[in-house]
C-alpha positions in Angstrom: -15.3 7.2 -14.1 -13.2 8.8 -17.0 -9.8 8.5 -17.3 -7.3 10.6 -15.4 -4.5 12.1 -16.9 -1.4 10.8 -15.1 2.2 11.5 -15.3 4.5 8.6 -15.3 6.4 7.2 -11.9 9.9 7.8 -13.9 13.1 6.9 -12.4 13.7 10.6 -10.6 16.5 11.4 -8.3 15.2 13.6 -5.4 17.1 16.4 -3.4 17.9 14.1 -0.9 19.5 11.3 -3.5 16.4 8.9 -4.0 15.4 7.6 -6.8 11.4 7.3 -7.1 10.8 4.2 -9.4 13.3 1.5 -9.7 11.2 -0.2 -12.3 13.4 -3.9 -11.9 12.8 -3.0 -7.7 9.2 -3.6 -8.5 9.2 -6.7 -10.9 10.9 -8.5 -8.6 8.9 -7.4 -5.8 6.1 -8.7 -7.5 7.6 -11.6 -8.5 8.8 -12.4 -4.6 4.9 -11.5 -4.0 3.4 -13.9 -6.3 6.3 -16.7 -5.5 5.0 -16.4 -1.4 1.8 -17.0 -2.5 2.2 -20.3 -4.1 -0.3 -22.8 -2.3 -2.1 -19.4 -1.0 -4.4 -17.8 -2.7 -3.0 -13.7 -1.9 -5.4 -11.1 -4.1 -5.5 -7.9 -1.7 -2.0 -6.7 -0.1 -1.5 -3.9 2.8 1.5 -2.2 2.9 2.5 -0.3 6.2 5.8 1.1 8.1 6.7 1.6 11.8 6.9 5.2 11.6 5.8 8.0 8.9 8.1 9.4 6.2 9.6 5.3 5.3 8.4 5.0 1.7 5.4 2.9 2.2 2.9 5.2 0.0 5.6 5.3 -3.2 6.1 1.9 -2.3 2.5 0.9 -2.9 1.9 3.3 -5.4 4.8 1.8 -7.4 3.8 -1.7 -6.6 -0.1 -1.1 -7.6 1.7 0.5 -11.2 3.6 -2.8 -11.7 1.0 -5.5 -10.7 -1.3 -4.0 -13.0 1.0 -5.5 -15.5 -0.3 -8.7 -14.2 -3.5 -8.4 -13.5 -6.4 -7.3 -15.4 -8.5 -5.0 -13.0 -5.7 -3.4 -10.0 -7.3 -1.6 -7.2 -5.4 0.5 -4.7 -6.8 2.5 -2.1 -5.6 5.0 0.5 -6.7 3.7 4.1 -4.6 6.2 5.7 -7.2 8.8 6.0 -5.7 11.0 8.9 -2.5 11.8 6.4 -3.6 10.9 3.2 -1.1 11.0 0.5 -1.2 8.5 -2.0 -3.2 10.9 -4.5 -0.3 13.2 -4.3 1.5 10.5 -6.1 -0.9 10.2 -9.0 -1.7 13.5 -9.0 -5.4 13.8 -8.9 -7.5 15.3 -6.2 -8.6 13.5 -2.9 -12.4 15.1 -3.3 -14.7 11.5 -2.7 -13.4 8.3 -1.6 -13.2 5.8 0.8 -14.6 7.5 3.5 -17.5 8.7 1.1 -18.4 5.3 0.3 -18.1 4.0 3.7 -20.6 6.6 4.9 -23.3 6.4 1.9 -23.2 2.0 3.0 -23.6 2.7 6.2 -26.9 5.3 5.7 -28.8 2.9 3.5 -28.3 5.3 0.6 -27.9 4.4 -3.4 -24.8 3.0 -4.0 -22.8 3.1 -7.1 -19.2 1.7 -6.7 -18.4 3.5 -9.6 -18.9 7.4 -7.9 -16.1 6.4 -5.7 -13.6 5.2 -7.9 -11.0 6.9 -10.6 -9.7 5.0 -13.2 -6.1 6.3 -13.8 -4.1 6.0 -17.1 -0.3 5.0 -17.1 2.0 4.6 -20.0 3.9 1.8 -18.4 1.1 -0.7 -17.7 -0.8 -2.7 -20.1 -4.3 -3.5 -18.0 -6.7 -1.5 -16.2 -5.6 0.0 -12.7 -8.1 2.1 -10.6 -7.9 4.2 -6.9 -10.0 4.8 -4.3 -8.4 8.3 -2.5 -8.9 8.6 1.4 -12.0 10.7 0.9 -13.4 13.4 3.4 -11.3 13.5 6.9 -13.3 12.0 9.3 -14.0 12.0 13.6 -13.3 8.7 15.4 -11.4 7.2 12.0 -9.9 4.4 13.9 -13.3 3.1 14.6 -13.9 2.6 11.0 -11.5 -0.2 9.7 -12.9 -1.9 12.9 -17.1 -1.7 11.4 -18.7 -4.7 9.6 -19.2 -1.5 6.9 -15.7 -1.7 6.1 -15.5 -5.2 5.8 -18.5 -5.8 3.6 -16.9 -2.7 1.1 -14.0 -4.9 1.1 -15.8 -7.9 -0.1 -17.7 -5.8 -2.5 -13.8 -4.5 -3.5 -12.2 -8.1 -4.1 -15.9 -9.3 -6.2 -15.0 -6.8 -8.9 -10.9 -6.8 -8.8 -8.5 -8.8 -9.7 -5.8 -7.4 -7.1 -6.0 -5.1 -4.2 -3.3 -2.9 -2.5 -3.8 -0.6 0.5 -1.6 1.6 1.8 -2.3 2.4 5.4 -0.9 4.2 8.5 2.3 3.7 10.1 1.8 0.7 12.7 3.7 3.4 15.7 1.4 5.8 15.5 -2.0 4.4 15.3 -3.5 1.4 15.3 -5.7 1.5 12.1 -3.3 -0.8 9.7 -3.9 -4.2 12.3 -7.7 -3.9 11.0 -7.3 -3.1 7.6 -4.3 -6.0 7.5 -7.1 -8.5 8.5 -9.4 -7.5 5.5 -6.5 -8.7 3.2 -4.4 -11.5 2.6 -0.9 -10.2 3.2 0.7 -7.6 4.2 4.4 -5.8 3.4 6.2 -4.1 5.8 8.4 -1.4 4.6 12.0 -0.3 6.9 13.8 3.0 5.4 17.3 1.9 4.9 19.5 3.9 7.4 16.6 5.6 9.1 14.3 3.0 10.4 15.8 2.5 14.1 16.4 -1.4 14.9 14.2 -1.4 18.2 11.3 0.7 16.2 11.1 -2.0 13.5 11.2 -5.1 16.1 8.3 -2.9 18.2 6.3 -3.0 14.8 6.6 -6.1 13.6 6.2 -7.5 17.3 2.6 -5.6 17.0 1.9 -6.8 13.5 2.5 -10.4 15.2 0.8 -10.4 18.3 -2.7 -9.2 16.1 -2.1 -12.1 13.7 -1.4 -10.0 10.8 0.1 -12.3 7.7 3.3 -10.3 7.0 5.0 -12.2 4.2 8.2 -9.7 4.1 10.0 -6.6 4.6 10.7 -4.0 1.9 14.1 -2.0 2.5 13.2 2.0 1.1 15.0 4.6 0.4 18.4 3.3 -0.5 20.7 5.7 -2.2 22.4 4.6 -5.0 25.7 4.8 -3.6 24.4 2.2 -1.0 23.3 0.0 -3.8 22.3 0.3 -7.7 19.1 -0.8 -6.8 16.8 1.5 -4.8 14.0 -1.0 -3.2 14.5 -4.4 -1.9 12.0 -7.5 -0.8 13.1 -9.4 2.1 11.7 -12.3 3.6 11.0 -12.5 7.5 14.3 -14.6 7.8 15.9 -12.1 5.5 15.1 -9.3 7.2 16.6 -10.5 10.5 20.0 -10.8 9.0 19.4 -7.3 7.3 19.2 -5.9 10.5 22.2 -7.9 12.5 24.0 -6.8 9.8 23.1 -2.6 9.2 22.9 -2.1 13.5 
């Protein structure tokens, strides 16, 4: 498990006029995070979207960066395995991982937590964070986050870290993030500013709801900075109903 060289989540504008890391986005995320989870004990998040392309993977992988300026031991781990991107963001290869490990529990072989997980370094955070990529594609991949062999990983998982962030598929097109969303304590629902349509968003939360997944809040994406000087926002579940009245 050596370290991995990797380059830092800077504040970047992109070709379409995003910014990549608002740093203060993400402190206060956090903050909003750990302030939701007074008289709650939250220690794994998920973080998912209606539909693909809404900023949920550099949302978590910006999120995962900053709480392991909290936390001693950060874990995040790709559980979308039919489009996995989140190791595109830390720029390391996606050659063993979580549907490695899942397979070597489920035959009975040795198991060393260690083969499936790389250990990234960071110049702004302070602790330890660590990632579990999506691993080999696999047939029949929404059965998996449905098996007691995902669930007791999990439970390995939160025995040897402090905080735990998935980033899973978009809610719309498959069903895989109600599962993972019951094998943590919250979960974050991200809306691209002026792209996420009203009725899509309502559809996905609606869905999120109805399988009794805990969603704490709403993260607005992809705001460009003449929209706002800040490029990421936390809203509660009140919050983001007026967010919406208001933007449709």
């Amino acid at each position: 498990m050596s370290p991995t060289k990797l380059k830092s989540l800077t504040r970047k504008k992109t070709d379409m006029g995003y910014y990549g890391d608002p740093s203060e986005d993400f402190r206060m995320l956090r903050n909003n995070i750990e302030f939701s989870s007074i008289g709650k004990d939250i220690k794994s998040i998920t973080v998912t979207s209606g539909s693909p392309f809404e900023g949920k993977s550099t949302t978590t992988a910006n999120l995962a960066v900053t709480l392991a300026n909290t936390y001693s031991k950060v874990l995040v781990i790709d559980t979308d395995i039919r489009v996995p991107d989140l190791h595109e963001k830390f720029h390391i290869q996606n050659t063993i991982g979580l549907t490695d490990a899942l397979f070597a529990i489920k035959s009975k072989s040795n198991f060393e937590l260690s083969k499936y997980i790389h250990k990234l370094v960071h110049p702004n955070i302070t602790n330890e964070l660590y990632i579990i990529t999506a691993g080999r594609p696999v047939p029949n991949s929404d059965m998996i986050f449905h098996s007691d062999v995902f669930k007791e990983f999990m439970d390995v998982l939160k025995a040897n870290f402090d905080m735990i962030v998935c980033d899973t598929a978009p809610i719309l097109l498959v069903a895989d993030a109600i599962p993972v969303s019951h094998q943590t304590d919250a979960t974050l629902f991200c809306v691209a500013n002026k792209i996420t349509k009203k009725e899509a968003a309502k559809k996905a939360m609606t869905l999120l709801q109805r399988n009794n997944v805990n969603v704490i809040g709403s993260v607005i994406t992809m705001i460009k900075e003449e929209d706002t000087l800040h490029s990421g926002e936390y809203y509660s579940k009140s919050q983001y109903t007026k967010y919406h009245k208001r933007n449709n």
